[in-house]
Steps between C-alpha positions, in 0.01 A plus 500: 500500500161482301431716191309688710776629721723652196461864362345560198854653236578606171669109438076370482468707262423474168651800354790426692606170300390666177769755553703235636490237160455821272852610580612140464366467189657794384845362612420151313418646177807752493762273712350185499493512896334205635328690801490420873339174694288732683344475810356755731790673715806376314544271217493112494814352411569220289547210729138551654348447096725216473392341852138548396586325150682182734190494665257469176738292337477255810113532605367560115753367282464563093429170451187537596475752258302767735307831445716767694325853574691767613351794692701768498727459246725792465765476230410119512852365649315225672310347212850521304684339747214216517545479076908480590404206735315289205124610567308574156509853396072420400422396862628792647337853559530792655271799611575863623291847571741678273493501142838626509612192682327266272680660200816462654498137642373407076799737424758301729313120492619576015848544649509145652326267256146546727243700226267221583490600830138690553521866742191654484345828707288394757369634864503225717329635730163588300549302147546119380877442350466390155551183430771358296395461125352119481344566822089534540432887481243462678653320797674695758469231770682162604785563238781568592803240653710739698478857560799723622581831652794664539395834711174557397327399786696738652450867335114374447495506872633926529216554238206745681318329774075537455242626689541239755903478543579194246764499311454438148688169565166314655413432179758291373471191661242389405541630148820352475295138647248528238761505182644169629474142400389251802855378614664840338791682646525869647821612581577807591820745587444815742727751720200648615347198706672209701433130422229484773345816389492365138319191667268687671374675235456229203398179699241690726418756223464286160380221709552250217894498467674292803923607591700263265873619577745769523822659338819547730665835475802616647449570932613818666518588844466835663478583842470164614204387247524345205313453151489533152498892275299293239166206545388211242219311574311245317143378541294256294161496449297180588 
């Protein structure tokens, strides 16, 4: 399936996830709820954030001290569990369209020893993340060691298709490409798309990153086929 092919919904929405993160910041600040691992029809559960932090541990250890960017960064569970795992709270960062979202991942990154952990409000789509705070303002380019997403991908692609069909998701290859180091890491986890799909659109798309490796998630079969509910991919740039 391309991003062409799906329906545009309420879940590419902006106001959608603002309503979404509002409520769970509501819940945080009177129950100290955590939130959900969201992603676009159901929820992520843990053991796909913790196969995705395997897989940075193993590919982009903390050793090598790297500059992690988030997009899509919900309540920030990822960039926590990538703290947990021994990477330094100052090299990591994540971004989200809702303000409400960035409050609460600063809320819940004070409960687990992460305040140096940097969530700003940004659209991907249309603006340059901030940098973290000793990085070059004024370079948005060629920064960043790995970037990850966790179901982003995904509800960009129901977002309102243009004049000419597109999804909004054609342009995030190769803005995604153009935040990356040479020999930097993109790895990302979708329910939308299947590992081919995924490959399809960022090596032919971005034409700069180049398919690296992938995550294995549980198989199901159904009616005599088989395959996975959930997709990581990861690509590096050459």
């Amino acid at each position: 399936m391309s991003t062409g092919e799906l329906k545009p919904s309420k879940l590419g929405t902006k106001e959608y996830w603002d309503k979404v993160y509002g409520e769970e910041l509501t819940n945080f600040e009177e129950i100290g709820d955590e939130g959900e691992i969201w992603y676009v029809f159901h929820r992520f559960g843990e053991e796909t954030v913790e196969k995705m932090v395997e897989w940075s541990l193993e590919n982009v250890p903390p050793t090598s001290q790297p500059t992690v960017l988030e997009i899509g960064s919900g309540n920030g569970t990822l960039l926590l569990g990538l703290l947990e795992a021994g990477y330094s709270p100052s090299l990591l960062c994540g971004i989200d369209y809702s303000a409400d979202a960035v409050r609460l991942a600063r809320n819940v990154a004070k409960t687990h020893e992460g305040e140096s952990v940097t969530f700003n409000q940004c659209d991907f789509l249309i603006e340059d993340p901030i940098g973290l705070p000793y990085m070059n303002p004024g370079k948005h380019s060629n920064i960043w060691d790995l970037l990850l997403d966790k179901g982003t991908y995904d509800a960009i692609a129901l977002g309102e298709k243009d004049d000419t069909g597109r999804s909004p998701a054609w342009k995030y290859p190769a803005r995604a490409a153009r935040l990356l180091k040479p020999g930097g890491y993109f790895l990302i986890t979708s329910c939308n798309f299947t590992e081919e799909e995924l490959k399809s659109s960022f090596e032919h798309l971005s034409q700069v990153s180049s398919f690296s490796s992938r995550i294995q998630h549980p198989v199901y079969t159904f009616g005599g086929k088989s395959g996975s509910v959930v997709s990581s991919v990861a690509f590096r740039k050459t």
